[in-house]
C-alpha positions as CSV (number, residue, x, y, z in Angstrom):
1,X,105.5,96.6,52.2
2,X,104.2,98.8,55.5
3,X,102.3,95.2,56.3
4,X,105.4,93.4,56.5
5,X,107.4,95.6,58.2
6,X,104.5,96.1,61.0
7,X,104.7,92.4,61.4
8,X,108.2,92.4,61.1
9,X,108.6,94.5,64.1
10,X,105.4,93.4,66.9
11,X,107.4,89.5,66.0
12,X,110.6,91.4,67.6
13,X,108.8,93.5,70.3
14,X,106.2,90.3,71.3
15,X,109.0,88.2,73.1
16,X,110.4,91.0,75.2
17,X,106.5,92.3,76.0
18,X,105.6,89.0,77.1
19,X,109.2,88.8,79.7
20,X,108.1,91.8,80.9
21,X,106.5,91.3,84.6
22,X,102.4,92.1,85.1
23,X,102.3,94.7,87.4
24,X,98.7,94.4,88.4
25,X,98.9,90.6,88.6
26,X,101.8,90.7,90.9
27,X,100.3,91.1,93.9
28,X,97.5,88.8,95.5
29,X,94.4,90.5,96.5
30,X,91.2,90.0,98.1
31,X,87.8,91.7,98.5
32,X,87.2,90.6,101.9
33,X,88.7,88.5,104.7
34,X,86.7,86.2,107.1
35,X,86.5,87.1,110.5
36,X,87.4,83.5,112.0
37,X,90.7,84.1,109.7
38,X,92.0,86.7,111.5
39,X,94.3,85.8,113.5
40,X,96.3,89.2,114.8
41,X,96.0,92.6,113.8
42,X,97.8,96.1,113.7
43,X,96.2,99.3,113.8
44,X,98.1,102.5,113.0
45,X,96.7,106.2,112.7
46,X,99.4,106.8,109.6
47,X,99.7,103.4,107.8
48,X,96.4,101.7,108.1
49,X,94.8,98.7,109.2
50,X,97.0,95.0,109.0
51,X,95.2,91.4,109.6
52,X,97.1,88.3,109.9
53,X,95.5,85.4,109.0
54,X,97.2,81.6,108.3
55,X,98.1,83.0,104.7
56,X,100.1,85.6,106.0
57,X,99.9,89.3,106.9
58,X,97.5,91.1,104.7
59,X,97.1,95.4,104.3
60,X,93.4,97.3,104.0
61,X,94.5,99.4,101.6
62,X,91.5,102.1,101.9
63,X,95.0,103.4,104.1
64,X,95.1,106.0,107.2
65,X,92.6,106.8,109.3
66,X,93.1,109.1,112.2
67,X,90.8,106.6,114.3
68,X,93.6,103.6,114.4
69,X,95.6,103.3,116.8
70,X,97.5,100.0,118.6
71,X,95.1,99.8,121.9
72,X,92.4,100.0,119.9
73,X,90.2,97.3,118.7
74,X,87.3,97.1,115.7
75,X,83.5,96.2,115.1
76,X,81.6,95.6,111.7
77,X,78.0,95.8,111.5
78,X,77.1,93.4,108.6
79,X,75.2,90.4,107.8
80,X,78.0,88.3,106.9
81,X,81.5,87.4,109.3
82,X,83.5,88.9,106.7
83,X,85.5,92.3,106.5
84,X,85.0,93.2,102.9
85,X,85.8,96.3,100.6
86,X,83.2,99.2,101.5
87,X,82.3,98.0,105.4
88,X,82.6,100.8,108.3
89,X,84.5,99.6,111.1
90,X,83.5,101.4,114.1
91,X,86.8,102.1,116.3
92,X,86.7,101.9,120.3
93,X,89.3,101.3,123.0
94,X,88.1,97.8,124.2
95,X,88.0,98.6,128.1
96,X,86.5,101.9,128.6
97,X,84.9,101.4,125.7
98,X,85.1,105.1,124.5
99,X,84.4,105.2,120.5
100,X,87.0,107.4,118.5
101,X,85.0,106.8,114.5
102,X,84.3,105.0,112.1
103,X,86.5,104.2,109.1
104,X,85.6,102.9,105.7
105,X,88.1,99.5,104.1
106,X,89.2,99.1,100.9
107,X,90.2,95.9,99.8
108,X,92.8,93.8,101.1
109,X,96.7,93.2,99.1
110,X,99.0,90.8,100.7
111,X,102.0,92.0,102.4
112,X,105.5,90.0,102.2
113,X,105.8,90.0,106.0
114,X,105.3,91.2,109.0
115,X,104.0,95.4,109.3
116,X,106.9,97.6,110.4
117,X,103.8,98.8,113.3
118,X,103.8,98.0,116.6
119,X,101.7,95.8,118.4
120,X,99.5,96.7,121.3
């Protein structure tokens, strides 16, 4: 009797589990991004580091780091012409040339649209 009414009740439950939307599937990620992809990007000291690329704006979501700021521009030292989850980004204002850090990236998520951070 306890068999039946298990079944009984996960046949109920299963249709409204499976209606139910996947939280970690919801969102496109990505382990790196190429360089040639990149297209624009935003830095900001409290929301991160934002790349746009022909797919749309994407978020590093390793987050803040006190080295970004909007005149400020990157470097990666790596083998490959990609900016993948675990590189250190070395921060510098591009004329002067004056380093400020290094700051490590997560991985990348997908953003609707354009970062609420302003441009240079």
């Amino acid at each position: 009797m306890r068999l039946i009414l298990t079944l009984a009740l996960l046949a109920i439950a299963a249709p409204a589990l499976g209606d139910a939307p996947a939280v970690a599937g919801s969102l496109e990620t990505r382990t790196c991004l190429n360089n040639r992809d990149i297209r624009a990007k935003r830095l900001s000291p409290t929301q991160g580091y934002f790349a746009q690329t022909s797919h749309g704006w994407w978020h590093n979501i390793a987050g803040a780091c006190s080295a970004y700021a909007a005149d400020r521009a990157l470097t990666t030292n790596s083998t490959e012409n990609r900016q993948c989850r675990g590189d250190v980004v070395n921060v510098f204002e591009p004329i002067s040339h004056i380093s400020f850090g290094t700051c490590v990236l997560g991985g990348w998520e997908k953003i609707g649209g354009e970062p609420d951070v302003p441009s240079k």
